[in-house]
C-alpha positions as CSV (number, residue, x, y, z in Angstrom):
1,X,115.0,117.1,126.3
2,X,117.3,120.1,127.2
3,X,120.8,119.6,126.1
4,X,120.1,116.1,124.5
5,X,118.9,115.2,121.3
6,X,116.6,112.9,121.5
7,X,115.9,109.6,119.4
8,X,112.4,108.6,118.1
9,X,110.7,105.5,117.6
10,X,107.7,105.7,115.6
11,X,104.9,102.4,116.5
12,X,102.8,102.4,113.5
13,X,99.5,100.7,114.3
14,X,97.2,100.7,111.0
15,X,94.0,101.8,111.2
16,X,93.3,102.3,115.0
17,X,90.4,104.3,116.2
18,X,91.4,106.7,119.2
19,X,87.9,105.9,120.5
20,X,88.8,102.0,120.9
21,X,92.0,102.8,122.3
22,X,90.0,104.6,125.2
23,X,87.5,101.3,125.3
24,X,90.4,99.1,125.7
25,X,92.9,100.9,127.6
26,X,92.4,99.2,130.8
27,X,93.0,96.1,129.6
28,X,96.1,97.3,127.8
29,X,98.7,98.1,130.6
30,X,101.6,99.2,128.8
31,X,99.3,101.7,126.2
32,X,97.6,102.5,129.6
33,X,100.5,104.2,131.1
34,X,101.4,105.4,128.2
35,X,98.2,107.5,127.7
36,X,98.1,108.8,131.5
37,X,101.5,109.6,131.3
38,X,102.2,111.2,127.9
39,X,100.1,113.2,125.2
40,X,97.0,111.1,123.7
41,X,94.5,112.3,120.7
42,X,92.1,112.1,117.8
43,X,94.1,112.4,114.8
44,X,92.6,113.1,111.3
45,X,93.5,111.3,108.6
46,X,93.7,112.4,105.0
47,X,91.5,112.4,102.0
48,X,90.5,109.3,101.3
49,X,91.9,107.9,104.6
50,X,93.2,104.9,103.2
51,X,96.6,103.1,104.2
52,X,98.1,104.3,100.2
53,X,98.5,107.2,100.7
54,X,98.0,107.9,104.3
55,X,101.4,107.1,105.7
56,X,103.2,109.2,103.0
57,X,101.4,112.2,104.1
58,X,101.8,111.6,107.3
59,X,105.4,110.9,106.4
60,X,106.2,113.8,104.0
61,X,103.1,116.2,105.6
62,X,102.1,116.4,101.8
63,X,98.2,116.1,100.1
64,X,97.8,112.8,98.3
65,X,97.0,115.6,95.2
66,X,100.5,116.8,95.7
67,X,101.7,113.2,95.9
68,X,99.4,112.0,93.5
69,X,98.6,109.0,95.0
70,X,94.7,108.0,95.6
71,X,94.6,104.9,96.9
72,X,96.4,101.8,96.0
73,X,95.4,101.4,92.3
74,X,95.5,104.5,89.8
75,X,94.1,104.2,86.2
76,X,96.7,104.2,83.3
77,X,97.1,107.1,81.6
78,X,93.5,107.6,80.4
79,X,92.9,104.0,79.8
80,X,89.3,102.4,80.0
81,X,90.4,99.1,81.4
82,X,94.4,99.4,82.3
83,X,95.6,100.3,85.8
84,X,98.8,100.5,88.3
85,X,99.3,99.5,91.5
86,X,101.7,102.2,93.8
87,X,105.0,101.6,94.9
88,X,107.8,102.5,96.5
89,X,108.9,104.4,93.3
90,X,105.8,106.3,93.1
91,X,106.6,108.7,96.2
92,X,108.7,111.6,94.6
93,X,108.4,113.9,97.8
94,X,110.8,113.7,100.3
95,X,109.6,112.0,103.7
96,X,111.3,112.6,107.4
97,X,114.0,110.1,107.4
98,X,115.1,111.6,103.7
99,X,115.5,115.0,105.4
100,X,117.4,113.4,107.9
101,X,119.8,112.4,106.3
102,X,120.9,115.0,104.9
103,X,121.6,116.2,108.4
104,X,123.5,112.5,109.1
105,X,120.7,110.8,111.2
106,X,120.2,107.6,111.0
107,X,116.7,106.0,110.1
108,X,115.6,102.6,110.7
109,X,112.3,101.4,108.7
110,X,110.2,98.2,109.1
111,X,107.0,97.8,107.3
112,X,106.0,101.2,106.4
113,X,103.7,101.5,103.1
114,X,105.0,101.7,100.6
115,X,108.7,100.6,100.6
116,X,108.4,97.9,98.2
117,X,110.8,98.0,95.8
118,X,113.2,98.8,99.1
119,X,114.2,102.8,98.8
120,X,118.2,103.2,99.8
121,X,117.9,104.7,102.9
122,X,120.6,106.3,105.6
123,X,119.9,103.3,107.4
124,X,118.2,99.8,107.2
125,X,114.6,99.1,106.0
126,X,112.7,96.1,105.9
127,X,109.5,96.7,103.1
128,X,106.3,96.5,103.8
129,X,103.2,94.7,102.9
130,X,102.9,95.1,99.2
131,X,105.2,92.9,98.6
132,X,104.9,90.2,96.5
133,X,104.6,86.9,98.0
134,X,108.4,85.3,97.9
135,X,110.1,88.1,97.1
136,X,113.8,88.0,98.7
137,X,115.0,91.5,97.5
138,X,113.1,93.2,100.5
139,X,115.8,94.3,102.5
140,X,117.9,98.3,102.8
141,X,120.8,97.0,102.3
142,X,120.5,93.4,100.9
143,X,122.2,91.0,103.2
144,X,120.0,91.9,105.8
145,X,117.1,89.8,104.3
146,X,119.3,86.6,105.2
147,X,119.7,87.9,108.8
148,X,116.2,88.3,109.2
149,X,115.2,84.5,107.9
150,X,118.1,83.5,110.2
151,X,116.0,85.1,112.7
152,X,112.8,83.8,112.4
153,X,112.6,81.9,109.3
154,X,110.2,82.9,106.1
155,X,109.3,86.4,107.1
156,X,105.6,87.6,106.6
157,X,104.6,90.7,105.1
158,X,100.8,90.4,105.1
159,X,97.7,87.6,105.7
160,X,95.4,86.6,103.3
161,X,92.2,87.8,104.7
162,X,89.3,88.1,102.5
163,X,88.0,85.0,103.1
164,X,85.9,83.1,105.3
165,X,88.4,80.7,107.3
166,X,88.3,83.0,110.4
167,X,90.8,80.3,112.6
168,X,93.3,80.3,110.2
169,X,93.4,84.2,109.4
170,X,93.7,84.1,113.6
171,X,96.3,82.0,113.9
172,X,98.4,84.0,110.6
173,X,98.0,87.1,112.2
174,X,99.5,86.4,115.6
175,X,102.4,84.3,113.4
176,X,103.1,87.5,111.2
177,X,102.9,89.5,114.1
178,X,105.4,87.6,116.5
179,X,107.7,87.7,113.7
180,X,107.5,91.0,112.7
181,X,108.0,92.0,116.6
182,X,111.5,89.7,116.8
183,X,112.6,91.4,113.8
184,X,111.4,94.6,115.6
185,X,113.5,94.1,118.5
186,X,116.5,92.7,117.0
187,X,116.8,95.6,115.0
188,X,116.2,97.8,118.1
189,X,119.5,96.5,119.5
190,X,121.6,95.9,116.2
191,X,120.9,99.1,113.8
192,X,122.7,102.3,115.1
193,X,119.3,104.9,114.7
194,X,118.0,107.9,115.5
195,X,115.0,107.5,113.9
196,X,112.8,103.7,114.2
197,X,109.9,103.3,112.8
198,X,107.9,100.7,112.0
199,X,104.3,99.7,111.1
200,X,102.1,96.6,112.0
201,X,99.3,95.9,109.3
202,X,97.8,93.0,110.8
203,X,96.0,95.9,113.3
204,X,94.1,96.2,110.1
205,X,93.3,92.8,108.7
206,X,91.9,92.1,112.4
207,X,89.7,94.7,111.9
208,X,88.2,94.1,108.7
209,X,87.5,89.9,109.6
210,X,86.5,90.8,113.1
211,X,84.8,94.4,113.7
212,X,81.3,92.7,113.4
213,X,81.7,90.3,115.9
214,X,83.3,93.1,118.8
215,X,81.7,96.3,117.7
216,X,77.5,96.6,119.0
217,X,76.7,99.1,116.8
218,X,77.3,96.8,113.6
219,X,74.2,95.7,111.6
220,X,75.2,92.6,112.2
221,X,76.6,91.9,114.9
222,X,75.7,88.8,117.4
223,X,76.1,88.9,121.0
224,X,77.4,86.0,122.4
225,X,79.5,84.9,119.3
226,X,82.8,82.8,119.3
227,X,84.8,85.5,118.1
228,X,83.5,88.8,120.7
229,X,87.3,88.4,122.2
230,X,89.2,88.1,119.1
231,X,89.8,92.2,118.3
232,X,90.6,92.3,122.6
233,X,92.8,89.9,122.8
234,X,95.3,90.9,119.5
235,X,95.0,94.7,120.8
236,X,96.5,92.9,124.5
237,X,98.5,90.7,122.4
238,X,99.8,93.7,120.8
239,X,100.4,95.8,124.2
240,X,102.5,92.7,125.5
241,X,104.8,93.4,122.2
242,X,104.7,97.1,122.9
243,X,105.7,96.5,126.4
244,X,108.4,94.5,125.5
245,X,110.1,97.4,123.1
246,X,109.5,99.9,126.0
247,X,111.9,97.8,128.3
248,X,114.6,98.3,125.5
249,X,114.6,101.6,125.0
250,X,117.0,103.9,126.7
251,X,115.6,107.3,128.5
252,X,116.7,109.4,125.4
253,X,114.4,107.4,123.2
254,X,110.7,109.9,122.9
255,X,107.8,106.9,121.3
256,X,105.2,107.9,119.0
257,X,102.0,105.6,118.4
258,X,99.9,106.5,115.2
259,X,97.4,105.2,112.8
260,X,96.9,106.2,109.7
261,X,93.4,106.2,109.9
262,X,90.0,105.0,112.1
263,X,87.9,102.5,111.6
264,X,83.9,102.0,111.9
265,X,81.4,99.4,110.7
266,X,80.4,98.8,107.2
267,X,76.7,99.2,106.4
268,X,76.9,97.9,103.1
269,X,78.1,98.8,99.8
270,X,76.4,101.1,97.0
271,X,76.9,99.4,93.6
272,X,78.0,102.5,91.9
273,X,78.1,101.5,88.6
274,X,74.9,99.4,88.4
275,X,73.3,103.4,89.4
276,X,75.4,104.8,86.6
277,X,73.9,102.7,84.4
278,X,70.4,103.4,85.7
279,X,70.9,107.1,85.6
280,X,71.9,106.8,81.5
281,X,75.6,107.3,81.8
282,X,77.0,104.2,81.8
283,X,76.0,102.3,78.8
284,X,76.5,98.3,78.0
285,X,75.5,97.1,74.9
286,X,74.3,93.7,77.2
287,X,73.7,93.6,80.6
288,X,75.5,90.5,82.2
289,X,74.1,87.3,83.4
290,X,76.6,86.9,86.4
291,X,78.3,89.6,88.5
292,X,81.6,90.7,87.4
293,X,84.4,93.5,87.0
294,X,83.5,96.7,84.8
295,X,86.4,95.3,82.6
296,X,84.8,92.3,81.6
297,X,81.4,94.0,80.8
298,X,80.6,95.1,76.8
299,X,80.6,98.4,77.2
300,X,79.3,101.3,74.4
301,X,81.8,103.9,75.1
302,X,81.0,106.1,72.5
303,X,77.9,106.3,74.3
304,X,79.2,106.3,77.6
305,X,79.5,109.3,79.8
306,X,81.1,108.6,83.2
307,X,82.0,105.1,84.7
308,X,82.9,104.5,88.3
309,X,85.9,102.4,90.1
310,X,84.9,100.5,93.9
311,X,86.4,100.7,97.0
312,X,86.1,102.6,100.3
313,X,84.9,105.1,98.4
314,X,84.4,105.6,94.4
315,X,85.5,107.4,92.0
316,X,84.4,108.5,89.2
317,X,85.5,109.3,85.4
318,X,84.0,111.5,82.8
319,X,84.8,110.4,79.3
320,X,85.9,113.3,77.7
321,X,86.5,113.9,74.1
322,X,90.3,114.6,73.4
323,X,90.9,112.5,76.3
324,X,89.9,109.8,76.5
325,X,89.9,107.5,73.1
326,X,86.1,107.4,72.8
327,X,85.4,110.2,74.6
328,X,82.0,111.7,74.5
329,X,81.6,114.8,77.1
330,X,83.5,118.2,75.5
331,X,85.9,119.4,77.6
332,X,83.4,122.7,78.0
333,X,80.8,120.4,79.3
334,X,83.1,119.1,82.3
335,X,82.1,121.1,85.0
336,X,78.5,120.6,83.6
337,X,78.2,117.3,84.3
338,X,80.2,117.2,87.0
339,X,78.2,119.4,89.1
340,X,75.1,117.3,87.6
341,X,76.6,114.3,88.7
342,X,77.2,115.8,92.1
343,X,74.1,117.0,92.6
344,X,72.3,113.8,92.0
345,X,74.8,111.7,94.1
346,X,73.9,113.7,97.3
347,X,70.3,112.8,97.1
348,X,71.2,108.8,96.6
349,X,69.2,107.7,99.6
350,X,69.2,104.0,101.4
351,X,68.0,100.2,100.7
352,X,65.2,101.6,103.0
353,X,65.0,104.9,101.4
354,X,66.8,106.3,104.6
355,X,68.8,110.0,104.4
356,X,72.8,108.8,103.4
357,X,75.7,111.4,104.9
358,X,77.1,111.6,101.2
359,X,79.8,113.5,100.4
360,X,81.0,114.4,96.9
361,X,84.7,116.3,96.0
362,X,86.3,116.9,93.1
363,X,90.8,116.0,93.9
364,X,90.3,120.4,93.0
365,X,88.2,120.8,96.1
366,X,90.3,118.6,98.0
367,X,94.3,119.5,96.9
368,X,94.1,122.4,95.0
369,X,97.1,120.8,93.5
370,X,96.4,117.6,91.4
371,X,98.9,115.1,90.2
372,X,98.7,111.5,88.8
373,X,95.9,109.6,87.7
374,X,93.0,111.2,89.6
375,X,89.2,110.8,89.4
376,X,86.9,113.6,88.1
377,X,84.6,112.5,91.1
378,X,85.2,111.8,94.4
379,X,82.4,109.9,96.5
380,X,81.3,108.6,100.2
381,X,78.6,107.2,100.4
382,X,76.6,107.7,104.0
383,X,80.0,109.7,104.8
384,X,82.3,106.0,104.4
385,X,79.9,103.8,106.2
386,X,79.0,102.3,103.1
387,X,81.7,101.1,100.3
388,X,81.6,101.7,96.5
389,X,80.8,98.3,94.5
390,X,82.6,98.8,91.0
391,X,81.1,95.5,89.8
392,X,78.0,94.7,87.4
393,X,75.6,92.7,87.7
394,X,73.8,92.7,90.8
395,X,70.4,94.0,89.7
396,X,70.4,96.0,92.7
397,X,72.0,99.2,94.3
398,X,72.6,97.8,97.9
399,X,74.8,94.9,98.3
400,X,74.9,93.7,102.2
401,X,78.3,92.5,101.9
402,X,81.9,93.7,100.2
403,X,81.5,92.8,96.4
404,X,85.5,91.7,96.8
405,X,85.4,89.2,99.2
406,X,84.3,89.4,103.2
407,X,85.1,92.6,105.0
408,X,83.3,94.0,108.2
409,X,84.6,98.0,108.4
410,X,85.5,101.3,106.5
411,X,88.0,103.2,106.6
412,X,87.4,106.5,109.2
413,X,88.7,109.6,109.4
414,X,89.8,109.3,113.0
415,X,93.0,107.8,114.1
416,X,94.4,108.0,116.9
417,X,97.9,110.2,118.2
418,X,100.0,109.1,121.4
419,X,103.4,110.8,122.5
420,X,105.5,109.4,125.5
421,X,108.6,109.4,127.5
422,X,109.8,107.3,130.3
423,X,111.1,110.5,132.1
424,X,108.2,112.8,131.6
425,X,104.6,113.3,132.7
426,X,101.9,115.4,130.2
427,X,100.4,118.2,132.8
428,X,100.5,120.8,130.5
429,X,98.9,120.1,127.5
430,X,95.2,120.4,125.8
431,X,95.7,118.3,122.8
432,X,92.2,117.0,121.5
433,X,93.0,116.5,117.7
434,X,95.6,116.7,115.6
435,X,96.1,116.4,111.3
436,X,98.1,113.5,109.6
437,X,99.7,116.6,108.3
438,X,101.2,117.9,111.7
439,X,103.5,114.7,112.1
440,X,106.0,115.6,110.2
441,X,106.7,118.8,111.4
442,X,106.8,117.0,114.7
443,X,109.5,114.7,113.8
444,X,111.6,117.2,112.3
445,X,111.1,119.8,115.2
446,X,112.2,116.6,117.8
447,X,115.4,116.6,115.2
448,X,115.9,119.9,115.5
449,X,115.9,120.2,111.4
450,X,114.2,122.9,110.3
451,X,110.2,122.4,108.8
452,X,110.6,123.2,104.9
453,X,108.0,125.3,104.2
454,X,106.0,123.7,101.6
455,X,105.0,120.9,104.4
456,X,101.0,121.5,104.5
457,X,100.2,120.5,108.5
458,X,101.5,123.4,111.6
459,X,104.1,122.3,114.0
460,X,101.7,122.4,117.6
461,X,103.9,124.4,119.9
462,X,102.7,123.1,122.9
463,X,103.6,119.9,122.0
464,X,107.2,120.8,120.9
465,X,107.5,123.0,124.2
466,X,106.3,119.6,126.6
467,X,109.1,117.7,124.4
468,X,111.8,120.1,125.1
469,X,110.7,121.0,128.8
């Protein structure tokens, strides 16, 4: 606002749809008047628009190529059966609060993925949910982990949720959340910051146990079932906590509500590697008797030309002479096979021979720029509706349910934006959709520090003129 500069605080909510916002929003007074009052949109998440790495490109406007991070697990080196998991340490580019500091701003951090091991900040930071379970070092600086269970005793990063005890995955959530909303607020009050920012995961593990019992649309949902209210009453639950921070916050303080991506109903998932195998280029020496990982299958490598990896969508790796240690596609075969590969993946079709919305990419097509441990394919099936199964086994392409445990919805491309100040009303502005790559220009435009110019999403001038106004 003119002649102030203003402070931030940044409500990370993972994986909420715009489009549920809007179905909700009555019932959700405080994110009600936030959305009449400020500036509300779609926003486009990244490619793949998964948690890792969507909140570091969001946070450093920066292509998960350019970060080279593609999900949560990366393959090691060019290893058949080794992999890592992404940290903290993995993010080389430098995010908002980084360039922040340089300018002497103060950042305060609670939960944002990934900040496990905890990243020395010009601040305080509290990790997120990749941490392991009774960890104590996960606290920016390190005292403030005994504050915090002072505060409100064992802190919780995450719920187990990939199982079938629906009650008790209820009752964890609102625990984890309730505590993470104390710690919220106490920091609010304690921390000297310029810029908060926190994010709440358990948005996300409601989503996946739940969507199938709210959303209609789901092949299987039920009407009438004991959990139709669950996903309405955490978002309200949720509002109540919001409301709460709004009350605290002074008329300098501009909040921010973002996902990190949407969220829609799973179909199924397409057993990628049971097709591979079909098609001639995976190859096992024996088929197993009992479903299991890729890893523990007896795999003829030397005959093997591409293998694929699950998840909310698959990848997929050539095994290239040179490269890999049994490699069997020359490297002037590549493209080749590739585009053979591609070519036959569009035309997969349904369990019931219906048309799927597959798309295929190469991290080329995507990035440009490439780093890390990335696929040579890039797959989603029926356009994310349906997951990629990396186990063997099944004797079938179509699995009705998650091969890794119970899980109801994808990952979508379409989060959702949401800009507000006390002080200020939104008359002005025609915002319909915005990238995961324009938030950090945002921010740093708010902080009057200047957008570096190798930051990949536009700085929207209308919004930065309504902020300044």
């Amino acid at each position: 606002m003119k002649g102030e500069q203003p402070r931030l605080l940044v409500i990370g909510l993972d994986s909420v749809p715009s489009n549920l916002l809007v179905e909700l929003a009555n019932e959700l007074p405080n994110i009600r008047k936030m959305m009449d009052k400020g500036i509300f949109a779609t926003l486009e998440s990244c490619h793949p628009p998964i948690t890792v790495p969507a909140w570091m490109v969001m946070m450093s406007s920066k292509s998960p190529g350019k970060l080279g991070v593609y999900g949560f697990r990366h393959r090691k080196g060019f290893s058949y059966d080794e992999g890592w998991l992404t940290n903290s340490q993995t993010i080389k580019a430098a995010r908002v609060w980084d360039l922040m500091a340089k300018h002497e701003k103060k950042t305060c951090l609670v939960g944002v993925p990934p900040t496990y091991p905890p990243i020395k900040i010009n601040g305080s930071l509290v990790s997120c949910f990749l941490t392991p379970k009774d960890k104590q070092d996960f606290t920016y600086p390190a005292p403030l982990a005994d504050e915090i269970q002072n505060l409100v005793g064992k802190y919780i990063f995450d719920v187990k949720f990939r199982n079938d005890d629906r009650d008790k995955i209820i009752k964890d959530l609102y625990e984890m959340t309730q505590k993470r909303f104390d710690v919220i607020k106490y920091l609010l009050k304690k921390e000297k910051w310029d810029y908060f920012m926190f994010v709440e995961i358990g948005v996300d593990r409601l989503h996946h146990m739940f969507w199938k019992y709210y959303d209609k649309t789901h092949p299987k949902y039920e009407a009438g079932n004991k959990y139709e209210k669950v996903i309405p009453d955490y978002y309200k639950f949720i509002d109540k906590k919001i409301g709460e921070l709004l009350s605290t916050i002074d008329d300098n303080t501009f909040v921010l509500v973002v996902s990190d991506h949407g969220t829609a109903s799973m179909k199924g998932a397409f057993c990628i590697n049971e097709w591979l195998i079909k098609e001639g280029y995976l190859v096992l020496k024996k088929y197993p008797t009992s479903v299991c990982s890729l890893e523990e299958c007896d795999v003829d490598w030397e005959k093997t030309t591409a293998w694929g990896w699950g998840g909310y969508y698959g990848r997929i790796f050539l095994n290239v002479k040179g490269r890999e240690s049994q490699g069997k596609v020359n490297s002037d075969e590549i493209q080749r096979v590739r585009e053979e590969l591609k070519a036959k993946l569009l035309k997969i079709t349904g369990p019931a021979d219906e048309v799927l919305d597959n798309r295929v990419f190469t991290p080329e097509d995507l990035y440009g720029e490439c780093h890390g441990s990335k696929s040579d394919l890039m797959v989603y099936f029926d356009n994310l509706y349906w997951r990629s199964a990396g186990t063997v086994g099944h004797n079938t392409f179509y699995l009705s349910e998650n091969d890794t445990g119970p899980d109801d919805s994808v990952h979508w491309m379409n989060g959702m934006f949401l800009l507000y100040h006390k002080k200020k009303t939104n008359h002005t502005t025609n915002i319909n959709k915005l990238s995961i790559y324009d938030i950090a220009p945002l921010i740093l435009d708010m902080m009057d520090i200047q957008i570096p110019k190798d930051m990949e999403g536009k700085l929207s001038k209308e919004i930065s003129q309504w902020i300044k106004n």
